[in-house]
FILOKOL-253708 format. One line per 5 residues: their letters; for each residue x, y, z of N, C-alpha, C, O, CB. Coordinates in pm, whole numbers, plus 50000, padded with zeros to 5 digits. Glycine has a CB too. Layout:
FILOKOL-253708
a = X,Y,Z,X,Y,Z,X,Y,Z,X,Y,Z,X,Y,Z ~ ...
END
This chain:
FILOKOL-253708
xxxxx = 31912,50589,43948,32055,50576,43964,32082,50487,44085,32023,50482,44193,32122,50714,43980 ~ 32200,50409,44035,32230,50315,44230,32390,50319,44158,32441,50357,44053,32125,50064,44291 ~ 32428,50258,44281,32560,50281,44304,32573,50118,44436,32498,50085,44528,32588,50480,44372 ~ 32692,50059,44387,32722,49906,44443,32868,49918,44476,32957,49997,44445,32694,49770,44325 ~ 32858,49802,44556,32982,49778,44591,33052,49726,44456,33011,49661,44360,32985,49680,44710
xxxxx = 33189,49791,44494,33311,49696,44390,33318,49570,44393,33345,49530,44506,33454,49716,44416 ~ 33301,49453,44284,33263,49319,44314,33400,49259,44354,33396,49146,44402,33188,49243,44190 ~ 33495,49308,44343,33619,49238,44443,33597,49228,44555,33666,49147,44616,33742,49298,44454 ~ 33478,49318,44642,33518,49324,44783,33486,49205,44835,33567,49157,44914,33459,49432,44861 ~ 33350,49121,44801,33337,48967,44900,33407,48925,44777,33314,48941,44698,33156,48871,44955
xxxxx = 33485,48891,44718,33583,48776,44650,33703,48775,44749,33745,48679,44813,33641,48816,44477 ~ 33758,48921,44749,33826,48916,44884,33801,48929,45002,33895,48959,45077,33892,48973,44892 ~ 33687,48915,45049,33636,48852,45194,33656,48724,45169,33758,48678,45221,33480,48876,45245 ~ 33583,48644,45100,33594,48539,45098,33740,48489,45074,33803,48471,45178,33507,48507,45023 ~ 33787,48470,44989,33955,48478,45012,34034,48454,45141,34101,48360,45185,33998,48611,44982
xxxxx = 33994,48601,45194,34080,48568,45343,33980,48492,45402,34041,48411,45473,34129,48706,45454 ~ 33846,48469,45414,33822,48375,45535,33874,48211,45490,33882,48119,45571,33639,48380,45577 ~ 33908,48200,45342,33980,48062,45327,34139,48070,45397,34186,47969,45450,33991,48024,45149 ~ 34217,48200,45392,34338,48205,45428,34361,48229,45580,34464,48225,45647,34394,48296,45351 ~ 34215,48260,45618,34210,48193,45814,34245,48091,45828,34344,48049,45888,34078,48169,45901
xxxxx = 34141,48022,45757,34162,47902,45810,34244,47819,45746,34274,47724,45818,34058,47845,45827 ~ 34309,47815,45605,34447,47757,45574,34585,47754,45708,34669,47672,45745,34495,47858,45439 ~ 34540,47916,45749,34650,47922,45810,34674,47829,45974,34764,47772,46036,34662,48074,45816 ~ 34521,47861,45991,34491,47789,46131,34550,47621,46064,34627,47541,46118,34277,47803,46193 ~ 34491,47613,45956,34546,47425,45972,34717,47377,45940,34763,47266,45969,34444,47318,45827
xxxxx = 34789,47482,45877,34929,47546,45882,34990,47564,46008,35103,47526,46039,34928,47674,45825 ~ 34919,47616,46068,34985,47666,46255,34902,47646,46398,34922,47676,46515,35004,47851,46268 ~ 34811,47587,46333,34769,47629,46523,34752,47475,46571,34701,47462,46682,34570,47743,46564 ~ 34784,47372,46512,34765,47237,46580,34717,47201,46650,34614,47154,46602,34822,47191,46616 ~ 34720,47187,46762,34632,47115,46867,34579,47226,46966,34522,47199,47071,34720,46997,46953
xxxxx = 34605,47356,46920,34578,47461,47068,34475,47515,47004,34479,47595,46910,34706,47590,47131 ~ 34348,47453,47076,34231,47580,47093,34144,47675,47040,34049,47683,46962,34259,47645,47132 ~ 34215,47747,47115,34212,47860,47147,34238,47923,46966,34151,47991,46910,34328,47889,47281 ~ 34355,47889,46905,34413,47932,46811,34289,47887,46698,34276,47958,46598,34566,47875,46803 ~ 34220,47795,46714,34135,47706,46597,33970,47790,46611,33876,47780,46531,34126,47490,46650
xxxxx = 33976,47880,46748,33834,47901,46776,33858,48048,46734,33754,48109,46706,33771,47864,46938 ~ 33934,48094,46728,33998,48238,46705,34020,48192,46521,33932,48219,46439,34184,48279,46826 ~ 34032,48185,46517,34052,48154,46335,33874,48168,46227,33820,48238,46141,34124,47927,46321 ~ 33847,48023,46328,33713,48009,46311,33624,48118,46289,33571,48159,46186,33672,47950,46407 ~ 33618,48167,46440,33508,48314,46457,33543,48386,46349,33447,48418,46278,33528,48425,46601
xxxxx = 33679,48430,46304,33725,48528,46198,33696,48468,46046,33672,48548,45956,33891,48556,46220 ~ 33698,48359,46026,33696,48287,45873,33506,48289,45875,33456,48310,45764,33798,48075,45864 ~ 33419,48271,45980,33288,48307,45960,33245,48423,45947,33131,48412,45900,33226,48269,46035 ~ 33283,48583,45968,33323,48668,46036,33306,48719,45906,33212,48782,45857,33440,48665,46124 ~ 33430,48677,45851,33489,48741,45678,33374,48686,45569,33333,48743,45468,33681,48656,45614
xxxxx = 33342,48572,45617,33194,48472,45489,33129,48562,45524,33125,48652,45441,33099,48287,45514 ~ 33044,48587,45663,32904,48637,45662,32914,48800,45593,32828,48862,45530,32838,48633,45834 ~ 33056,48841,45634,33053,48988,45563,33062,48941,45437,32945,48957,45402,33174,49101,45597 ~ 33126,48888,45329,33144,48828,45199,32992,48812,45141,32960,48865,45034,33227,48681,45212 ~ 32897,48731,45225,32786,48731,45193,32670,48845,45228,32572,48806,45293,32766,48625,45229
xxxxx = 32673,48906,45211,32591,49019,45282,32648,49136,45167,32559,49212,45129,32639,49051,45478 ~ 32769,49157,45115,32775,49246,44989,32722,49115,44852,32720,49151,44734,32974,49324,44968 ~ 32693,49010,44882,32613,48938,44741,32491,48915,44773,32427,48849,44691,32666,48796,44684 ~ 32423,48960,44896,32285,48954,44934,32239,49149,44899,32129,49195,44868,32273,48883,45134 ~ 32343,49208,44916,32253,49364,44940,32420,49447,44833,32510,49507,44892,32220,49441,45206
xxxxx = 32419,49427,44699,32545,49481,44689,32523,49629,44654,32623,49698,44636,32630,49406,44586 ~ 32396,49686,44644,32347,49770,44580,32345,49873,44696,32236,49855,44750,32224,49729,44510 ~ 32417,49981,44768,32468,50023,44889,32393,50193,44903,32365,50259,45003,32654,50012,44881 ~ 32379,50222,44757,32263,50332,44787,32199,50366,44638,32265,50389,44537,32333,50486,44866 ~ 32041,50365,44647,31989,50438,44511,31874,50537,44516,31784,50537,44599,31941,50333,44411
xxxxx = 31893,50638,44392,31808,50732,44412,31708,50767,44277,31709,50719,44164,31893,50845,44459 ~ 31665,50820,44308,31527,50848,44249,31455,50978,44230,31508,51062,44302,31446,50785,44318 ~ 31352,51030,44159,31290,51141,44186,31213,51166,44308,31172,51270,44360,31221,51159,44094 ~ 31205,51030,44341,31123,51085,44464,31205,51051,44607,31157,51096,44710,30961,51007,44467 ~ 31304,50987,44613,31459,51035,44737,31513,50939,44721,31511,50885,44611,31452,51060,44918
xxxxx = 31606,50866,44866,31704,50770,44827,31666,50647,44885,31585,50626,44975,31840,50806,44866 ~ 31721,50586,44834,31700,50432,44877,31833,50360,44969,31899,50287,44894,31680,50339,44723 ~ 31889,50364,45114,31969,50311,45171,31951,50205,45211,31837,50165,45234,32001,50363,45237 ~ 32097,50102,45238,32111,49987,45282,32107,49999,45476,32175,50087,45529,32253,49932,45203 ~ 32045,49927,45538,32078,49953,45700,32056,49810,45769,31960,49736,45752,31964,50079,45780
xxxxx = 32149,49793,45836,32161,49665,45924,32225,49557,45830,32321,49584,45759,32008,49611,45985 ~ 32186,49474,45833,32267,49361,45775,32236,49340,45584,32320,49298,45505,32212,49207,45875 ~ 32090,49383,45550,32031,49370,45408,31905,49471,45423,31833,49452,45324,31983,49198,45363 ~ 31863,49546,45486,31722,49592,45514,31726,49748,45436,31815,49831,45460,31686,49598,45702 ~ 31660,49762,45379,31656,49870,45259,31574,49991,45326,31456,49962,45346,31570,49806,45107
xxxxx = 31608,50107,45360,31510,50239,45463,31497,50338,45304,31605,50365,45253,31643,50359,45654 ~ 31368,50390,45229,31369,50495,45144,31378,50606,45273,31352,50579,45390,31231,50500,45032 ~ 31410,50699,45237,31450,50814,45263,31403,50935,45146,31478,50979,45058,31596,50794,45281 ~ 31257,50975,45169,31217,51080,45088,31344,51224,45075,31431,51230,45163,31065,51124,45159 ~ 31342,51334,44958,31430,51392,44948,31418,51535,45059,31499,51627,45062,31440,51405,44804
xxxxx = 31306,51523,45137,31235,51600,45195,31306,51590,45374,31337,51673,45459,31073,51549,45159 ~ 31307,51469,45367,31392,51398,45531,31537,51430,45475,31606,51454,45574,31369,51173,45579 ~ 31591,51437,45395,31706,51471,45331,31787,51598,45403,31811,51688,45322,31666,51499,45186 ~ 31823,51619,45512,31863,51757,45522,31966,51805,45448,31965,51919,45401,31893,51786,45640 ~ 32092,51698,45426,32216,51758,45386,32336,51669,45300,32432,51647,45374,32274,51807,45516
xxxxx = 32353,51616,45172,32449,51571,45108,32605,51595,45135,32621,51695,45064,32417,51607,45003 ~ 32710,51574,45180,32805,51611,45155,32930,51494,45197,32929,51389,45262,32801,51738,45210 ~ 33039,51574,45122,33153,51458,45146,33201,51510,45266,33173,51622,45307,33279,51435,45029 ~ 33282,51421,45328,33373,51431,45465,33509,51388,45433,33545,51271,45419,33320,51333,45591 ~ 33583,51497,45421,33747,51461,45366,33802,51451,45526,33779,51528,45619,33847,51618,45247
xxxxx = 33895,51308,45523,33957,51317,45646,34129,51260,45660,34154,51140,45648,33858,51236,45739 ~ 34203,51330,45678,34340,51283,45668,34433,51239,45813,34474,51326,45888,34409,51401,45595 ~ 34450,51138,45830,34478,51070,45905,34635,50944,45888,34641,50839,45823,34347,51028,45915 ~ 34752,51017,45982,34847,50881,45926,34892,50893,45780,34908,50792,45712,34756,50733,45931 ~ 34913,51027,45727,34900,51030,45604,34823,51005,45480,34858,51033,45365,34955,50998,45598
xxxxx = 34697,50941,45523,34634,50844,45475,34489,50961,45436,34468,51034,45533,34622,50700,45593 ~ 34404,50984,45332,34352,51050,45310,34209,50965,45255,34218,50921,45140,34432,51133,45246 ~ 34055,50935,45343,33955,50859,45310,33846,51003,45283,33886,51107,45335,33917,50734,45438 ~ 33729,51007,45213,33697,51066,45148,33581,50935,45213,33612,50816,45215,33769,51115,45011 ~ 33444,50994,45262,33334,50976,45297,33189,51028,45253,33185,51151,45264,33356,50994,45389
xxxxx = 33097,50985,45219,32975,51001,45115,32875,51053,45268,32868,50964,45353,32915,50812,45000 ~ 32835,51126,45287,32749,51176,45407,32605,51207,45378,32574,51310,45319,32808,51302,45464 ~ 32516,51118,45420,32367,51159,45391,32297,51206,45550,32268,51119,45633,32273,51006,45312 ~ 32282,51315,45571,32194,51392,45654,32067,51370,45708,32000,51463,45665,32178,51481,45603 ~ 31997,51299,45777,31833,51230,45755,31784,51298,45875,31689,51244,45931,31806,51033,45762
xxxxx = 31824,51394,45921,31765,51403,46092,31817,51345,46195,31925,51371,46249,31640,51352,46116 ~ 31737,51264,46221,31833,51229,46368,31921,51046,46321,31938,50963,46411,31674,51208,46562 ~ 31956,51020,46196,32015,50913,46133,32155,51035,46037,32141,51152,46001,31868,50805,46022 ~ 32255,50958,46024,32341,50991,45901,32386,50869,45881,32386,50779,45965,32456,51099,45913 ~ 32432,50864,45751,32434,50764,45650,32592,50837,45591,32624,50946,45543,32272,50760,45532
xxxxx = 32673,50693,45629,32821,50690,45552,32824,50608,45440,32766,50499,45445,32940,50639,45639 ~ 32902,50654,45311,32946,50556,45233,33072,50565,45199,33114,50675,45235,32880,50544,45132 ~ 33160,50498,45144,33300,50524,45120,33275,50489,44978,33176,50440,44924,33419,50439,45208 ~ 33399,50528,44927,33409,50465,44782,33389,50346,44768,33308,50328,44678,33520,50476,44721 ~ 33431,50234,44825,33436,50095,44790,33290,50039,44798,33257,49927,44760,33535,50018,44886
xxxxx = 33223,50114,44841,33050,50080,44867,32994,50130,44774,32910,50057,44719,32972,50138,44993 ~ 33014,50264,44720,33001,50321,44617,33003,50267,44460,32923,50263,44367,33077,50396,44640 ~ 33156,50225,44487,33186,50191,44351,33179,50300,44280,33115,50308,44175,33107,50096,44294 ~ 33249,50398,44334,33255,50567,44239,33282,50633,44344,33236,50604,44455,33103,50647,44152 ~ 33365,50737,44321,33421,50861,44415,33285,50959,44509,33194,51013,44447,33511,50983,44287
xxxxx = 33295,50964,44632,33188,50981,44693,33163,51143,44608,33045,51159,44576,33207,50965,44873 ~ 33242,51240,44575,33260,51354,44529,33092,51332,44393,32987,51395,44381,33456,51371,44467 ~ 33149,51217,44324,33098,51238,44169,32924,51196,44224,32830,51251,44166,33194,51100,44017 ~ 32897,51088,44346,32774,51046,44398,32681,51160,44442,32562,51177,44417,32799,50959,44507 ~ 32771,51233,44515,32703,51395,44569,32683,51471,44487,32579,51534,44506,32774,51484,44655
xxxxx = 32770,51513,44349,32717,51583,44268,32590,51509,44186,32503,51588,44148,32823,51627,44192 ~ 32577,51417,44165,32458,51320,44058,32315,51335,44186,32195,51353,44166,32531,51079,44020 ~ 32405,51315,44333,32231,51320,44388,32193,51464,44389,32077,51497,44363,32200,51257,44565 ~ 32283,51549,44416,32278,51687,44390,32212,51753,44304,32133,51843,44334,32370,51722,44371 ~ 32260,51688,44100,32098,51745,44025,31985,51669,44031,31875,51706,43989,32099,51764,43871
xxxx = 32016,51530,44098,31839,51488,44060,31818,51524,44206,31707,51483,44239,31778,51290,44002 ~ 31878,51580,44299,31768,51620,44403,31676,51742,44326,31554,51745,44307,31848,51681,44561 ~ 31777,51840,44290,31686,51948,44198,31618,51978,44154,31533,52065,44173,31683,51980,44143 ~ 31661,51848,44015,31533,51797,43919,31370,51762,43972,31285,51725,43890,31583,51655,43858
END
């Protein structure tokens, strides 16, 4: 089983790092400051854009444990044994209600959200839940 990012997310990275810099050549004219600040952010938004089409695959599992994404593309298995604890993290904030995928490893934890997921962190925890079993 794996679980990926939603493929909108670098279409819209990429997106806005074109609408940085549209905007920078729209408004910031001759100042700077405004063109180097645009810049950093329109590379900023690519390298994140590229990095969900280099590693879009954000967690997978197996009979024998999971397979996580860490650092920029670098893949850590995680036997089911280092596994201490699956669970979601409901958190409401601002009205605003995010729902977090929590993997337990010892002295590491591992977040995913839905959009990394590409599926409700709820339905990920129950699926690693029977094949941890299994």
């Amino acid at each position: 089983m794996q679980w990926r990012i939603k493929p909108v997310l670098p279409v819209t990275k990429g997106m806005g790092a074109v609408a940085v810099v549209v905007l920078a050549v729209a408004f910031a004219g001759r100042d700077p400051v405004r063109w180097a600040l645009a810049l950093v952010v329109g590379v900023l938004l690519a390298v994140w854009a590229v990095r969900d089409l280099i590693a879009p695959v954000r967690l997978a599992a197996d009979a024998a444990g999971v397979t996580v994404i860490t650092g920029f593309a670098r893949r850590r298995h995680l036997p089911w044994a280092q596994i201490e604890r699956v669970r979601v993290d409901v958190s409401s904030r601002r009205g605003l209600r995010s729902e977090m995928l929590e993997l337990d490893a010892g002295e590491s934890i591992f977040l995913f959200s839905a959009h990394e997921l590409g599926a409700l962190p709820e339905e990920v925890a129950t699926a690693l839940g029977d094949l941890r079993s299994a």
